[in-house]
Each structure stands twice: as structure tokens, then as C-alpha cells.
C-alpha atoms as a printed R data frame, in Angstrom:
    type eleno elety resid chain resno      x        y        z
1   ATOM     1    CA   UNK     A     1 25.943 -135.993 -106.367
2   ATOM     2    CA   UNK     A     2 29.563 -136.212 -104.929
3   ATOM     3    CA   UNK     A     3 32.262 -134.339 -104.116
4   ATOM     4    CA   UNK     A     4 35.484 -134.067 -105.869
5   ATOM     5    CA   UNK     A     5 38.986 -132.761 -104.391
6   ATOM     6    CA   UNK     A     6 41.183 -132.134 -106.943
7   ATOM     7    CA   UNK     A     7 44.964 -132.529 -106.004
8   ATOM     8    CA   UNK     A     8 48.198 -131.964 -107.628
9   ATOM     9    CA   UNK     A     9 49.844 -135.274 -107.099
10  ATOM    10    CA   UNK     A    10 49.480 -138.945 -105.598
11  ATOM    11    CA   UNK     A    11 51.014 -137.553 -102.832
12  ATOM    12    CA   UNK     A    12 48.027 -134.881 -101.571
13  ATOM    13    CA   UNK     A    13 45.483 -137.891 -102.369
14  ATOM    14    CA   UNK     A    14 47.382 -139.895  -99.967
15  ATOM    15    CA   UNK     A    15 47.429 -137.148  -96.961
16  ATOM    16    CA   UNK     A    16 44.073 -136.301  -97.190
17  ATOM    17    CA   UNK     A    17 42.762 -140.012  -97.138
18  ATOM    18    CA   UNK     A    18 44.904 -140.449  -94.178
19  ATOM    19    CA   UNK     A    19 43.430 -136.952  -92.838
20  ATOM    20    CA   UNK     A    20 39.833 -138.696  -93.609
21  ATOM    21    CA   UNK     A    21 40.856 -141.843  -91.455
22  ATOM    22    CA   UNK     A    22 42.613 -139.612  -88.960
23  ATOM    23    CA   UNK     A    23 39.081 -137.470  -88.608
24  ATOM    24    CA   UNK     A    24 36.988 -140.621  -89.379
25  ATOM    25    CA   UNK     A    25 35.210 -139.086  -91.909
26  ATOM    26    CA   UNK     A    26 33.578 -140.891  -94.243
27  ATOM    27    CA   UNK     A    27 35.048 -140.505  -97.720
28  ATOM    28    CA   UNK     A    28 31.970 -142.464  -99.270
29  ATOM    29    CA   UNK     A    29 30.450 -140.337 -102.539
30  ATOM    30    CA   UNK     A    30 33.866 -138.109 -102.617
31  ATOM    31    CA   UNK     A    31 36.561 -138.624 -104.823
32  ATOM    32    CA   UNK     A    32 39.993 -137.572 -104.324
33  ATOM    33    CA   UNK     A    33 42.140 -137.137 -108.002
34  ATOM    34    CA   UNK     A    34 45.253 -136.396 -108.725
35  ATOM    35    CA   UNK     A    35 45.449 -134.019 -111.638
36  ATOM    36    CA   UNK     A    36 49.684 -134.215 -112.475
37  ATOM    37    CA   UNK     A    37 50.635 -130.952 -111.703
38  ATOM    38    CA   UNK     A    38 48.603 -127.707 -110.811
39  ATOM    39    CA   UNK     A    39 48.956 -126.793 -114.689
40  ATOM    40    CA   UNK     A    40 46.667 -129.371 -115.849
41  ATOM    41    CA   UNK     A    41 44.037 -128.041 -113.593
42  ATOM    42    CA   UNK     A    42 41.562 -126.478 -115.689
43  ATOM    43    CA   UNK     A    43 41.557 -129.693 -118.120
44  ATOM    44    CA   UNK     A    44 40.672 -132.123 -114.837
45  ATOM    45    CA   UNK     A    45 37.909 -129.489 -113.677
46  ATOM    46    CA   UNK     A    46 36.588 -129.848 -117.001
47  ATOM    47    CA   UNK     A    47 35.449 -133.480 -116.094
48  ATOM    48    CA   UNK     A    48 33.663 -132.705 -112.775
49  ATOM    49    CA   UNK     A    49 31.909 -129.571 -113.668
50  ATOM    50    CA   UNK     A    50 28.259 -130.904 -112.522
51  ATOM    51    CA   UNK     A    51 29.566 -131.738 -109.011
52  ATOM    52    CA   UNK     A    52 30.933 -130.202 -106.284
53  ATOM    53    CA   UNK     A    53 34.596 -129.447 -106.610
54  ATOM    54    CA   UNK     A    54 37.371 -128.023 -104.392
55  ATOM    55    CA   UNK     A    55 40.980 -128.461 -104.454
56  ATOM    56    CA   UNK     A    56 44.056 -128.268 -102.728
57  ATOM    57    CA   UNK     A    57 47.351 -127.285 -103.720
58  ATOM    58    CA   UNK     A    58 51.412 -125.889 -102.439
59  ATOM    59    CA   UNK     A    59 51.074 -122.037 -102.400
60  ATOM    60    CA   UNK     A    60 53.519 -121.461 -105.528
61  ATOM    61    CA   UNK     A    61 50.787 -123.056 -107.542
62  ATOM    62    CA   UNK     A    62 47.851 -121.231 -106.043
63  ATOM    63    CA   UNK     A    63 47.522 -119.122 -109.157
64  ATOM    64    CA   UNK     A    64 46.749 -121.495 -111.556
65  ATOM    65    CA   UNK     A    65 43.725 -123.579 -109.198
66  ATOM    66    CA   UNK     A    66 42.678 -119.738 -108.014
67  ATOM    67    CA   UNK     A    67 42.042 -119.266 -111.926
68  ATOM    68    CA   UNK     A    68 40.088 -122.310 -112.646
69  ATOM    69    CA   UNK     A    69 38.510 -122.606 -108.865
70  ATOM    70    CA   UNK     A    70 38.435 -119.504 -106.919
71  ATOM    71    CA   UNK     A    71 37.399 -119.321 -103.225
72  ATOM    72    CA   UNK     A    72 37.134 -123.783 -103.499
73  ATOM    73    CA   UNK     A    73 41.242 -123.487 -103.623
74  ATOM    74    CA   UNK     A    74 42.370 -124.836 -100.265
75  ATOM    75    CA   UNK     A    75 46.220 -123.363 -100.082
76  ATOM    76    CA   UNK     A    76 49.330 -125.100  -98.080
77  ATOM    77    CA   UNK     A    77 51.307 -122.517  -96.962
78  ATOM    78    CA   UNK     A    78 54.443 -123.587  -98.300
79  ATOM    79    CA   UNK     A    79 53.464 -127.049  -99.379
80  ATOM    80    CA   UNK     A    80 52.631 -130.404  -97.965
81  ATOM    81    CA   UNK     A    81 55.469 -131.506  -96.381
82  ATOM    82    CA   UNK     A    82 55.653 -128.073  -94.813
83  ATOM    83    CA   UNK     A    83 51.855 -128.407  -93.573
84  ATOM    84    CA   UNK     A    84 52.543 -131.879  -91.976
85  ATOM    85    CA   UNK     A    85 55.914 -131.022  -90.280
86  ATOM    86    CA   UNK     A    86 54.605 -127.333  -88.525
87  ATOM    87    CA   UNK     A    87 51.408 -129.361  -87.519
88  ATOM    88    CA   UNK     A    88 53.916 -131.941  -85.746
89  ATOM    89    CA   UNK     A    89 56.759 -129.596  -84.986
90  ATOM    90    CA   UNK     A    90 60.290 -131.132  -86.245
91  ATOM    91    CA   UNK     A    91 61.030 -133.143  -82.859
92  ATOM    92    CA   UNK     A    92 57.975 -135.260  -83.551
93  ATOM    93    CA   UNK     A    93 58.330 -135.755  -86.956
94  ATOM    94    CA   UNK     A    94 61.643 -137.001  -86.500
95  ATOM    95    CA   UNK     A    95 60.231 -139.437  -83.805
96  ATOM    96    CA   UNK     A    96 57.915 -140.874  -86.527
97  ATOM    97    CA   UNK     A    97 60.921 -141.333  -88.382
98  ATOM    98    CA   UNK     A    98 62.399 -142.876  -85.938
99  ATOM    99    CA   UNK     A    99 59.589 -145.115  -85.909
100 ATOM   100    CA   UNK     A   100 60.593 -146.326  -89.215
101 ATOM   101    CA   UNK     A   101 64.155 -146.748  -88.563
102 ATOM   102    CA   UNK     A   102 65.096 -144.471  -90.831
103 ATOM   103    CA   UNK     A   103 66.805 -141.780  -88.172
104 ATOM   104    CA   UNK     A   104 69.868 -142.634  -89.103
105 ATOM   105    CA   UNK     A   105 69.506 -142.327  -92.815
106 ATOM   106    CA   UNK     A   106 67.981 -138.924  -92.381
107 ATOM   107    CA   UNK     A   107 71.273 -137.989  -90.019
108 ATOM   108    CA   UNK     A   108 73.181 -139.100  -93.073
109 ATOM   109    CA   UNK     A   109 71.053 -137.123  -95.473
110 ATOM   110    CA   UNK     A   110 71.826 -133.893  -92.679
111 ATOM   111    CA   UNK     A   111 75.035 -134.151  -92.479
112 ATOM   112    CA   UNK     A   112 75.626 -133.743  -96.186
113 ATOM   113    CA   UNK     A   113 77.466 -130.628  -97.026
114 ATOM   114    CA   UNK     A   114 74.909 -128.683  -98.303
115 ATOM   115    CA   UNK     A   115 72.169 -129.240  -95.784
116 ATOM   116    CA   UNK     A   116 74.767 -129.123  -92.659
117 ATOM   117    CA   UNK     A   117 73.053 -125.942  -90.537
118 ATOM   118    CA   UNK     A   118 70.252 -125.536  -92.310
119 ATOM   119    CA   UNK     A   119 67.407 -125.461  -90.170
120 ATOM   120    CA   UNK     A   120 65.913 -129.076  -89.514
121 ATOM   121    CA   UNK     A   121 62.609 -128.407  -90.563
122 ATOM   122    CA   UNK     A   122 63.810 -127.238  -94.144
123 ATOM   123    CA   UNK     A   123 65.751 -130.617  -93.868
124 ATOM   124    CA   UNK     A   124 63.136 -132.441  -93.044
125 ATOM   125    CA   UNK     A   125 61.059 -131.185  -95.767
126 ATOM   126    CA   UNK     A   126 63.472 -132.165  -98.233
127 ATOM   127    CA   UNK     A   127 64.323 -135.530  -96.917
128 ATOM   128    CA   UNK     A   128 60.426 -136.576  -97.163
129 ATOM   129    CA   UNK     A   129 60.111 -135.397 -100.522
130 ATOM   130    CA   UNK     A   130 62.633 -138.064 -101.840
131 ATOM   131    CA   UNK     A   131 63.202 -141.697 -102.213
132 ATOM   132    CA   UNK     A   132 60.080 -142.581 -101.934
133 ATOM   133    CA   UNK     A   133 59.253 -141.423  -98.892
134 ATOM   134    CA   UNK     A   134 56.803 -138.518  -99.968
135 ATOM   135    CA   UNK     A   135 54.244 -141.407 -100.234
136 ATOM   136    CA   UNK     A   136 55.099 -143.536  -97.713
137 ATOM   137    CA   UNK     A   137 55.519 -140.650  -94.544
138 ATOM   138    CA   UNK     A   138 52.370 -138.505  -94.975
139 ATOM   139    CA   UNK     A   139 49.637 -141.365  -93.522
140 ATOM   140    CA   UNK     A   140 52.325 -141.777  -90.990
141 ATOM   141    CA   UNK     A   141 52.628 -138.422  -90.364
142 ATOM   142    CA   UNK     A   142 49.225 -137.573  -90.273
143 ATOM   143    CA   UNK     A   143 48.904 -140.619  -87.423
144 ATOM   144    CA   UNK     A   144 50.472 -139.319  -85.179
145 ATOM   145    CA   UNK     A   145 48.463 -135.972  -85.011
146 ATOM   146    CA   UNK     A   146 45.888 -135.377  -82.514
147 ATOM   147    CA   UNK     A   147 42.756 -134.455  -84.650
148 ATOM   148    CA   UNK     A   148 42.873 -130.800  -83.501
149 ATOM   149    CA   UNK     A   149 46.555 -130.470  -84.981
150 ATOM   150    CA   UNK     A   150 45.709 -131.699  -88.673
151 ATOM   151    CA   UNK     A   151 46.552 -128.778  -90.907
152 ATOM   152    CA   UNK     A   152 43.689 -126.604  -91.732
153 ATOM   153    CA   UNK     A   153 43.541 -126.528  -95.929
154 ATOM   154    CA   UNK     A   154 43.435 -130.171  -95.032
155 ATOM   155    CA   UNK     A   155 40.241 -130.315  -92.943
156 ATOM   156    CA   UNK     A   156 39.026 -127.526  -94.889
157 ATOM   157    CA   UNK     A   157 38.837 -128.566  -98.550
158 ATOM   158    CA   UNK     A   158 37.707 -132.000  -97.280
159 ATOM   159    CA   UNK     A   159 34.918 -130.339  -95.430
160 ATOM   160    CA   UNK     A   160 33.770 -128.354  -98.751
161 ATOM   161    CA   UNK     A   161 33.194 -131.323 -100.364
162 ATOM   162    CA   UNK     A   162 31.681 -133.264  -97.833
């Protein structure tokens, strides 16, 4: 009998294979789905009841995987953008970027009005969370992490599964 991790979005299923590769855990017998939004979670439990189940999700949607999952809801603080950048701290995540050759696009994306002063990791967050990017950066993110520094609800709703 497997494991199942339960995820709001592509996105999540991408970090936390990259977290399993990262770890070098062995994913073999778990399955990692994306349910479409926290709402639908009590619909996508409703598949997997005979296994083993945990989930993950951004704290604003805690309440609805809390209702459906108790104690097996793994909870990113803010979400996982937010997990991924604190983990790296914003000079290093910008180095990844960097990496990509995409500085200079997120410079352009800073120096927009509205983001001009905010605080870099709130840019940051943002930036990765558009074009594309929120499924491309995570893995790459997530790389360049020593083990110890992977975020917690990460590691820990993998482990519950495992």
C-alpha cells in the first residue's frame, strides 16, 4: 500500500519531487497529485481513502486540507515560493536566477513602479510565481539547497508518507 501527497497545484508536485531527488529518497510506491486548488480537497481524498495520505498546502488554505486531513496537513508558512526563498535567503535565490540569465529580467520586473522598495524577497516571490517560472524555478531552487536547508513541511509530509 502507498503513499499519497496530495498538493494544490503542479507546482507543489514539482518541488517536492525535486525535494525527493534533492534528499534521494526514493519516491517508488508514493504518488504525488495535484488536486486544482485546496477547495477540491475533500473530493481528491475521496479517491485515496484506503492508503496513506498527507498533504501539503500555502497557509491561507490550511483550513480547508485541516478539515478533510487533520494533523497529515503539512503547512507552508506563507506559501511555496516563500518556503523556497527563506530556505535560500534572497541573495542566493537571485544567484540561481542568475544562473538562468534571467537577472536582468527580474531587475526589470523590480524596478516597476509598484514593486520599487518593496522588500526583495516579496519581489522575488512574485516574480517566480509568473511567466512560467513557478514551474520551471522550484527544482532549481531546491538544487541549490544543502539537504539540511530544504523547508521542513517539505521533508515532513514526504516523510509521512514514506
Amino acid at each position: 500500500m502507498g503513499g499519497v501527497v496530495l498538493v494544490e497545484g503542479v507546482t507543489d508536485r514539482v518541488a517536492l519531487e525535486a525535494v525527493a531527488r534533492r534528499l534521494e529518497l526514493d519516491l517508488g510506491g508514493i504518488e504525488i497529485v495535484p488536486i486544482g486548488g485546496a477547495q477540491a480537497i475533500r473530493r481528491a481524498y475521496a479517491g485515496y481513502e484506503e492508503k496513506r495520505v498527507a498533504g501539503l498546502c500555502d497557509a491561507g488554505e490550511e483550513r480547508w486540507f485541516r478539515r478533510v486531513l487533520g494533523d497529515a496537513t503539512h503547512v507552508c508558512v506563507r506559501d511555496l515560493e516563500d518556503e523556497l526563498i527563506r530556505a535560500l535567503g534572497p541573495d542566493r535565490a537571485q544567484e540561481v536566477v542568475a544562473a538562468q540569465d534571467e537577472l536582468e529580467t527580474f531587475r526589470n520586473f523590480q524596478n516597476q513602479l509598484y514593486w520599487r522598495g518593496r522588500p526583495v524577497e516579496r519581489q522575488l516571490r512574485r516574480w517566480l510565481q509568473n511567466g512560467g517560472r513557478q514551474h520551471r524555478y522550484p527544482p532549481l531552487l531546491v538544487e541549490a539547497m544543502e539537504p539540511e536547508e530544504v523547508p521542513q513541511p517539505l521533508v515532513s509530509v514526504l516523510a509521512a508518507v514514506a
